[in-house]
C-alpha positions in Angstrom: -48.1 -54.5 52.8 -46.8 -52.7 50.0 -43.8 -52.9 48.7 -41.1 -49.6 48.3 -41.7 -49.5 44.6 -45.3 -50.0 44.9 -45.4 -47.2 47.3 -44.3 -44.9 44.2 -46.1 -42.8 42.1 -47.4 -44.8 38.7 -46.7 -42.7 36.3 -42.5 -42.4 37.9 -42.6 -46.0 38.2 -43.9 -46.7 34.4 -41.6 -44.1 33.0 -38.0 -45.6 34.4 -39.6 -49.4 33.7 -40.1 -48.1 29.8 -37.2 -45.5 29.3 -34.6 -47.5 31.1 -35.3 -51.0 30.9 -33.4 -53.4 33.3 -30.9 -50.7 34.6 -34.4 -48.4 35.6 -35.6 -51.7 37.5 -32.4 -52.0 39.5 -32.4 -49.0 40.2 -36.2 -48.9 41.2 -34.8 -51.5 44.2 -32.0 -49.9 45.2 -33.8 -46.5 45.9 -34.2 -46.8 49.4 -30.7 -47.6 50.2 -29.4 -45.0 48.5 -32.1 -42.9 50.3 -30.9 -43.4 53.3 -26.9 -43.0 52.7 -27.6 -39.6 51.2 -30.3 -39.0 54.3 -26.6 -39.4 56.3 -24.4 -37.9 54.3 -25.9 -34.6 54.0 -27.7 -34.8 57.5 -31.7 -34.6 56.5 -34.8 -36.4 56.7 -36.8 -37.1 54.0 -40.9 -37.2 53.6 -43.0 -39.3 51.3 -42.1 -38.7 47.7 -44.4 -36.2 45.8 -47.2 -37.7 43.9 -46.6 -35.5 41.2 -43.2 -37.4 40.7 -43.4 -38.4 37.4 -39.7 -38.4 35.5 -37.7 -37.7 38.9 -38.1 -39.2 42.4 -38.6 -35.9 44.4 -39.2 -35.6 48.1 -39.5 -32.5 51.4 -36.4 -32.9 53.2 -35.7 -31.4 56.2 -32.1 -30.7 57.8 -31.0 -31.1 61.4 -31.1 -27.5 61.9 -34.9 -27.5 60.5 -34.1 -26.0 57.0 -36.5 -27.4 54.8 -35.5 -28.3 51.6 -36.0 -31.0 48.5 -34.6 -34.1 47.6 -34.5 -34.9 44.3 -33.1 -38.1 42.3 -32.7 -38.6 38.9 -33.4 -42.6 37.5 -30.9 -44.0 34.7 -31.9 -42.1 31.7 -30.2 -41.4 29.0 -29.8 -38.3 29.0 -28.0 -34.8 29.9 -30.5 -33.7 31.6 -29.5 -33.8 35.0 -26.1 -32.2 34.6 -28.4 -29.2 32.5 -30.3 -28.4 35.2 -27.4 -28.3 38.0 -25.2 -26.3 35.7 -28.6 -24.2 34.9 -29.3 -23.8 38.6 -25.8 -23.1 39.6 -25.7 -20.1 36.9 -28.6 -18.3 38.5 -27.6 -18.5 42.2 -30.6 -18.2 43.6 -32.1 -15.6 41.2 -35.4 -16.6 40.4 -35.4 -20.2 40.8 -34.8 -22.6 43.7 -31.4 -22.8 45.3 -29.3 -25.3 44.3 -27.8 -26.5 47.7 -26.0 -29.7 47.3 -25.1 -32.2 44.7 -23.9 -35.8 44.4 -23.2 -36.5 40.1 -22.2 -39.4 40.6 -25.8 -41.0 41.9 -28.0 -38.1 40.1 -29.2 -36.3 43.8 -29.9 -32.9 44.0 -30.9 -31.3 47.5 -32.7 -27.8 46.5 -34.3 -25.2 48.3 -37.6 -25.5 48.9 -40.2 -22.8 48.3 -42.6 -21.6 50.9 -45.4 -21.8 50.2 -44.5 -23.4 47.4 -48.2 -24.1 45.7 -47.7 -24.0 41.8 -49.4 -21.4 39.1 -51.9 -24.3 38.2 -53.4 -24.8 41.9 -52.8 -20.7 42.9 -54.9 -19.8 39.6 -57.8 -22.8 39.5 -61.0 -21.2 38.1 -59.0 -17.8 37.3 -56.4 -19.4 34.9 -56.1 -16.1 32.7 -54.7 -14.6 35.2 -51.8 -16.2 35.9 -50.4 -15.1 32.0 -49.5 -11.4 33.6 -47.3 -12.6 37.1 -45.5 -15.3 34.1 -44.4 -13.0 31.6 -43.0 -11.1 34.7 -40.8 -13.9 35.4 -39.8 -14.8 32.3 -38.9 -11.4 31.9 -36.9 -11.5 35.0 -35.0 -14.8 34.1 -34.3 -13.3 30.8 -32.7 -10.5 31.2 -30.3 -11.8 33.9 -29.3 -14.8 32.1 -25.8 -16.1 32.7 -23.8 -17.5 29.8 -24.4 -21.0 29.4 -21.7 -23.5 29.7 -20.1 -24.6 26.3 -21.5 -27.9 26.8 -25.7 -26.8 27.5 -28.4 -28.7 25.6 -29.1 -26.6 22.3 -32.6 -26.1 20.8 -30.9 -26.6 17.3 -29.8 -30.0 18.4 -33.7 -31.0 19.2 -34.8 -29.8 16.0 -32.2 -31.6 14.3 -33.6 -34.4 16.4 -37.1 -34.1 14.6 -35.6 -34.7 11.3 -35.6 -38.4 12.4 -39.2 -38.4 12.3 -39.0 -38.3 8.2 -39.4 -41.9 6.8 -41.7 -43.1 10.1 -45.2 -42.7 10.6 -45.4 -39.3 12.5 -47.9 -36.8 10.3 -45.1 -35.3 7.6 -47.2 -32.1 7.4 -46.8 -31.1 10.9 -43.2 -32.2 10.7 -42.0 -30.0 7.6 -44.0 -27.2 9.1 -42.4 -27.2 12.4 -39.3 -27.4 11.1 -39.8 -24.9 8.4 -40.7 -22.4 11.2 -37.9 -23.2 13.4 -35.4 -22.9 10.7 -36.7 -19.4 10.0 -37.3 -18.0 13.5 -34.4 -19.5 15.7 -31.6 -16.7 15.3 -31.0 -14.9 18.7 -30.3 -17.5 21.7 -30.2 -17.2 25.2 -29.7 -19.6 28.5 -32.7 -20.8 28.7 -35.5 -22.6 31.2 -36.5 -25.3 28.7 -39.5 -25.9 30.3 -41.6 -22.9 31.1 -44.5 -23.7 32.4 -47.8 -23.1 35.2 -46.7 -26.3 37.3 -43.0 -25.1 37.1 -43.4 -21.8 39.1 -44.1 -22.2 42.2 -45.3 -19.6 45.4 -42.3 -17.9 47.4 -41.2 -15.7 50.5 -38.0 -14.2 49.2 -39.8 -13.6 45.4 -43.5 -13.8 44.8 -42.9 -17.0 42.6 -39.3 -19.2 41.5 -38.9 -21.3 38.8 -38.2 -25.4 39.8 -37.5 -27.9 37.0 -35.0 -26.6 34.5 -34.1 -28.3 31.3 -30.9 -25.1 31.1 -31.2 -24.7 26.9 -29.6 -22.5 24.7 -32.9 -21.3 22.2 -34.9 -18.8 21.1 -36.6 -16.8 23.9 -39.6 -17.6 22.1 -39.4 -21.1 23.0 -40.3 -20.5 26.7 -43.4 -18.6 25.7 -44.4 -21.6 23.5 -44.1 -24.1 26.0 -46.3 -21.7 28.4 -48.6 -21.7 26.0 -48.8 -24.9 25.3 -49.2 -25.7 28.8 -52.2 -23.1 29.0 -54.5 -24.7 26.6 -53.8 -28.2 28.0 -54.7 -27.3 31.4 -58.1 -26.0 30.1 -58.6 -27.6 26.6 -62.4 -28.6 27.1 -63.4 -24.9 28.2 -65.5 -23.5 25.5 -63.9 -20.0 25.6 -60.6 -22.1 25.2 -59.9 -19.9 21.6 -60.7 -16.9 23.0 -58.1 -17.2 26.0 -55.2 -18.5 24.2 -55.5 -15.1 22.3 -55.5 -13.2 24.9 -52.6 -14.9 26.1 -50.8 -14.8 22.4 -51.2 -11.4 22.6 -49.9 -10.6 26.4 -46.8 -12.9 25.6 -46.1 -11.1 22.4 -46.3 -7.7 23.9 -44.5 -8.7 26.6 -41.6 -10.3 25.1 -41.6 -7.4 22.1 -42.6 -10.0 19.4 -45.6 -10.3 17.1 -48.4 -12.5 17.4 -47.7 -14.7 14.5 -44.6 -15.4 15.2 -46.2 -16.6 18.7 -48.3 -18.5 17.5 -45.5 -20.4 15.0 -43.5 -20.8 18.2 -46.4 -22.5 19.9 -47.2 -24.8 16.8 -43.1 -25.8 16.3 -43.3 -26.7 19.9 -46.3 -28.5 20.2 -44.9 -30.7 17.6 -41.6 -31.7 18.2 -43.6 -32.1 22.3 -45.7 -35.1 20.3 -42.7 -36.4 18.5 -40.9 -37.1 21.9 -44.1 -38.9 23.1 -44.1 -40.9 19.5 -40.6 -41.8 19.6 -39.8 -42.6 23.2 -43.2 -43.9 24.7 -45.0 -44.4 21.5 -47.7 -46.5 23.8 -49.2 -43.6 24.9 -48.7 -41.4 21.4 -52.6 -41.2 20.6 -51.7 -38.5 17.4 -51.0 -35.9 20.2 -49.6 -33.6 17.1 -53.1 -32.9 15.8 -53.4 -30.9 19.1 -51.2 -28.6 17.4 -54.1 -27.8 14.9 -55.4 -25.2 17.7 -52.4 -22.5 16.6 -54.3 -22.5 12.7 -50.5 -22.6 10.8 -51.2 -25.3 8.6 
């Protein structure tokens, strides 16, 4: 019989083991008791944890009165990022992303509405993927110009660009490096509150609005940061199609018409965050870096 940690989705399991050490192991054992005392406390019952749950452990829930909702619980990391997406959530109320229904800080829980139907861009759009650029520029649109004012404390963009600069004296690819920052130094003026992480899998199927946005990072950055990570996420999801150049300009172009900026600077967005993407993965799980920044070649700035 497995055990509850076996139970859990690999990639979750091997990303609190190497991001969290000892502390991500405790707390890999104490998961189902603190399941059930917030099962109690805020009167639901959970299902079997998404296998999808790769950073977060994230769950249905349902309440005694049959709303349905999601459970989700954030390991020992260490980072803000927990506190940015509830203060993200909590600024937009409902408007254009999932509820934000309940919190407990102290142990990292969230309980969040859950969408109906709920099926993300990458499953709605299989085998028609330019399609689903149109609908996503319509809610990045939407999130935009509605933005709250972010709290004086949000996760800036500057500060993970200053971030990169750690990457001079190692052995991550200089040229990609000075490029990206070169670009971000250049094109960064004009911030907003920000998703952070703008992508197909993180825009999901509703009732109330045709799609919400789940999984914020809540930045402050350049809007063309969003459409980079979009991007980004666009060509990974079909990288071995032949056509692959061909749809990422039509998609360049769409996001730079959309968002009233130019297709350069799109593509310079795209590059800048494709590499400081690869310079998490080489800094943080370098076991699975496998020069992930050449992928960046695809945006032809260097």
């Amino acid at each position: 019989m497995k055990s509850f940690v076996d139970s859990l989705p690999e990639d979750l399991v091997g990303n609190v083991r190497s991001m969290c050490g000892r502390r991500g192991e405790e707390w890999l054992k104490s998961l189902p008791e603190l399941i059930l005392a917030i099962e109690t406390r805020w009167n639901i019952r959970t299902g079997t944890v998404y296998p999808a749950s790769g950073i977060n452990y994230v769950a249905p829930a349902e309440s005694g009165s049959g709303e349905l909702s999601v459970l989700k619980i954030s390991p020992p990391y260490d980072t803000t990022e927990f506190a940015s997406e509830a203060a993200y959530l909590r600024a937009r109320c409902g408007a254009s992303c999932v509820e934000l229904r309940k919190i407990d800080d102290e142990n990292r829980c969230m309980l969040l509405e859950r969408a109906v139907p709920g099926e993300t861009m990458d499953v709605i759009f299989d085998g028609r993927e330019p399609e689903c650029v149109a609908p996503a520029i319509e809610v990045l649109r939407s999130v935009s110009k509605d933005a709250a004012p972010p709290p004086k404390d949000a996760i800036r963009l500057d500060d993970w660009f200053d971030n990169l600069r750690r990457a001079y004296g190692t052995d991550f690819p200089s040229a990609y490096l000075r490029r990206a920052l070169e670009i971000y130094e250049r094109s960064s003026s004009g911030t907003s509150y920000l998703h952070g992480d703008f992508h197909p899998r993180n825009i999901v199927s509703a009732d109330r609005e045709p799609f919400l946005l789940i999984d914020p990072k809540g930045i402050v950055g350049h809007l063309g940061y969003e459409a980079a990570v979009f991007l980004n996420n666009f060509h990974w999801w079909q990288e071995d199609r032949p056509d692959i150049a061909d749809r990422l300009d039509v998609a360049v172009r769409q996001f730079a018409e959309g968002l009233g900026s130019t297709e350069q600077a799109t593509h310079e967005w795209a590059f800048a965050q494709m590499v400081i993407g690869a310079w998490w993965t080489f800094d943080e799980l370098p076991d699975q870096y496998d020069n992930d920044v050449a992928k960046a070649d695809i945006w032809g700035i260097l």
